[in-house]
C-alpha positions in Angstrom: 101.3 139.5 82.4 103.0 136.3 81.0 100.6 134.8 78.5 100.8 131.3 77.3 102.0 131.8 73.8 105.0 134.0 74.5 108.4 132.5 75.3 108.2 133.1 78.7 104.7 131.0 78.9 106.2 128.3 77.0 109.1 127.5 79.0 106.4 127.6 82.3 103.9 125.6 80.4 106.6 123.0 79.2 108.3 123.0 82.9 104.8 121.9 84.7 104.0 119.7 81.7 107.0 118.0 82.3 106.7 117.6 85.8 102.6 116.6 85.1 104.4 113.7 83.2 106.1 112.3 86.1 102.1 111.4 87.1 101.9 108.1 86.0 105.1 106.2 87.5 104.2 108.7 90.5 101.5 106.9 90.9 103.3 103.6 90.1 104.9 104.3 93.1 102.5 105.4 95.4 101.0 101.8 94.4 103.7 99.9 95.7 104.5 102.0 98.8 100.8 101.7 99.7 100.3 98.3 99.3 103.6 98.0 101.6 102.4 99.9 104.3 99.0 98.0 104.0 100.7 94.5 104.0 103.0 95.5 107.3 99.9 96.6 109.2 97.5 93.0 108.1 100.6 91.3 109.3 100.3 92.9 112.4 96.9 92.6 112.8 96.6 89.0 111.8 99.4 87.8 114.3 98.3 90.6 116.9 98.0 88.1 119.5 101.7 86.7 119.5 102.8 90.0 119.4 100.9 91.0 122.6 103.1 88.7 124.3 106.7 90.7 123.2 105.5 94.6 123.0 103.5 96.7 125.7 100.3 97.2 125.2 100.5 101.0 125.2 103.2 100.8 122.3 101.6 98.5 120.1 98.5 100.3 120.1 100.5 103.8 119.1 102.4 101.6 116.6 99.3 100.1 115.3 97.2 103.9 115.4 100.4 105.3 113.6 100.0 102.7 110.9 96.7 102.8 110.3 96.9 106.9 109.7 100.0 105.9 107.8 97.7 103.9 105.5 94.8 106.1 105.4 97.7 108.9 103.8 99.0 106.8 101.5 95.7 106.1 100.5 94.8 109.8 99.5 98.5 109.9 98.0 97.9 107.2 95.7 94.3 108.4 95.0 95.5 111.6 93.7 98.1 110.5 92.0 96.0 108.6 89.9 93.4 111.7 90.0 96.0 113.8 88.6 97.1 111.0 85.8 93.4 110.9 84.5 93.4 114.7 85.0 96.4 114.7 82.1 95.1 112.3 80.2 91.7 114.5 79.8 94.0 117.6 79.0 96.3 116.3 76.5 92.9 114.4 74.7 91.2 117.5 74.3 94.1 119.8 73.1 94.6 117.0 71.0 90.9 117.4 69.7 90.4 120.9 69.6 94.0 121.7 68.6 92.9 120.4 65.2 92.2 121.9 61.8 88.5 120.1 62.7 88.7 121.4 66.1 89.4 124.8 65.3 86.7 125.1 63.3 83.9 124.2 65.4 85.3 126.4 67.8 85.5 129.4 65.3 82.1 128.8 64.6 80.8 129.1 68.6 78.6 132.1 68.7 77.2 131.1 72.5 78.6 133.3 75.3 81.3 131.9 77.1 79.8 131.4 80.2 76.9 129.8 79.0 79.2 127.1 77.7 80.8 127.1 81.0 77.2 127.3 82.6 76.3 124.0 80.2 79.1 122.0 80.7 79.0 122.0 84.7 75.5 121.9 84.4 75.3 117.6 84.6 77.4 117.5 87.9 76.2 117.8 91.3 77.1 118.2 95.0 81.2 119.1 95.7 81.6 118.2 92.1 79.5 120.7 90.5 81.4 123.3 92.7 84.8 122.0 91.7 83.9 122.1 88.3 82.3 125.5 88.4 85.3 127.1 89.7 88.0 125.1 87.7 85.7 126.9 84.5 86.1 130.3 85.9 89.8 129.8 87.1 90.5 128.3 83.6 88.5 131.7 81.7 90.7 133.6 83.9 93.7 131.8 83.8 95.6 130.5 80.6 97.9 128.2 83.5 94.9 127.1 84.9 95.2 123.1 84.5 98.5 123.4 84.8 98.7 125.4 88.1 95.8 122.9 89.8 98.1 120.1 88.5 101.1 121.3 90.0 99.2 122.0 93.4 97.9 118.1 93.5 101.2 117.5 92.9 102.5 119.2 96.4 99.8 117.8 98.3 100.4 113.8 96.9 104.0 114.6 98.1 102.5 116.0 101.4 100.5 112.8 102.2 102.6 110.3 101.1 106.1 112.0 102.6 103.9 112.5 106.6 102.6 108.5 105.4 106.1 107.7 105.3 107.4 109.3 108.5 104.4 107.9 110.4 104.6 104.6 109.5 108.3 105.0 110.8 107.3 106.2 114.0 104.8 103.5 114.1 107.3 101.1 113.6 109.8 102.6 115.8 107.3 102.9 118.8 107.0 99.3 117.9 110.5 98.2 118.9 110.7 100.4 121.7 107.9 98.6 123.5 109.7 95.2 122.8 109.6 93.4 126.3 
């Protein structure tokens, strides 16, 4: 097994962290193509009445159902883009804190059972979150790639959302000008 501190582990661990990096002007991005998508489909929608009178009504409602999914993606793109960029952020604070001299002593100086620690820190959320957090504590005991791996996967399904977003709003806009009269 490839642990964290061998050379192997490093090159992994700096790989993802590099690609984690890319989460901020990801979400940059995302921003923008979001706030496009959203600004094609309120122009539709607020001049939906002149454009009854050039497209089919069967074709504008696909384009304007195709744009609204469109958005909704984008949407859940952008939101864990910036999920993932807070997600970082937290990571790279806390090594930062417990990486040091201080750090490592308070943690030398733990003599509660892991997962009672694990058990305390989950023990304020609730609901879905309480889950997630429960199993991101046993997956991370388990795991030294942990953060790093779930990073990675919010990465894929960002890119997911945003890339079917993209090809929808296409469609949408292509089932637009094929219903021109």
């Amino acid at each position: 097994m490839i642990t964290k501190q061998s050379p192997e582990g490093q090159l992994i661990t700096v790989t993802w962290r590099t690609i984690l990096g890319m989460a901020g002007p990801v979400s940059e991005q995302y921003r923008w193509m979001l706030t496009g998508l959203a600004a094609i489909l309120g122009l539709m929608v607020a001049n939906l009445e002149s454009i009854q009178k050039v497209v089919c009504a069967g074709h504008l409602k696909w384009s304007l159902s195709l744009l609204v999914v469109s958005v909704v993606l984008a949407s859940i793109a952008y939101l864990l883009s910036t999920a993932l960029k807070a997600r970082n952020d937290v990571m790279y604070q806390l090594e930062q804190i417990l990486g040091s001299m201080e750090g490592q002593v308070v943690l030398s100086q733990m003599t509660t059972d892991q997962s009672e620690v694990h058990r305390q820190l989950c023990k304020p959320f609730f609901g879905p979150m309480k889950w997630l957090m429960v199993r991101a504590a046993e997956k991370g005991a388990n795991d030294p790639f942990a953060m790093e791996k779930g990073g990675i996967t919010l990465i894929v399904w960002q890119a997911y959302a945003m890339w079917l977003s993209i090809l929808l709003a296409a469609a949408g806009l292509i089932v637009l000008m094929i219903g021109l009269n």
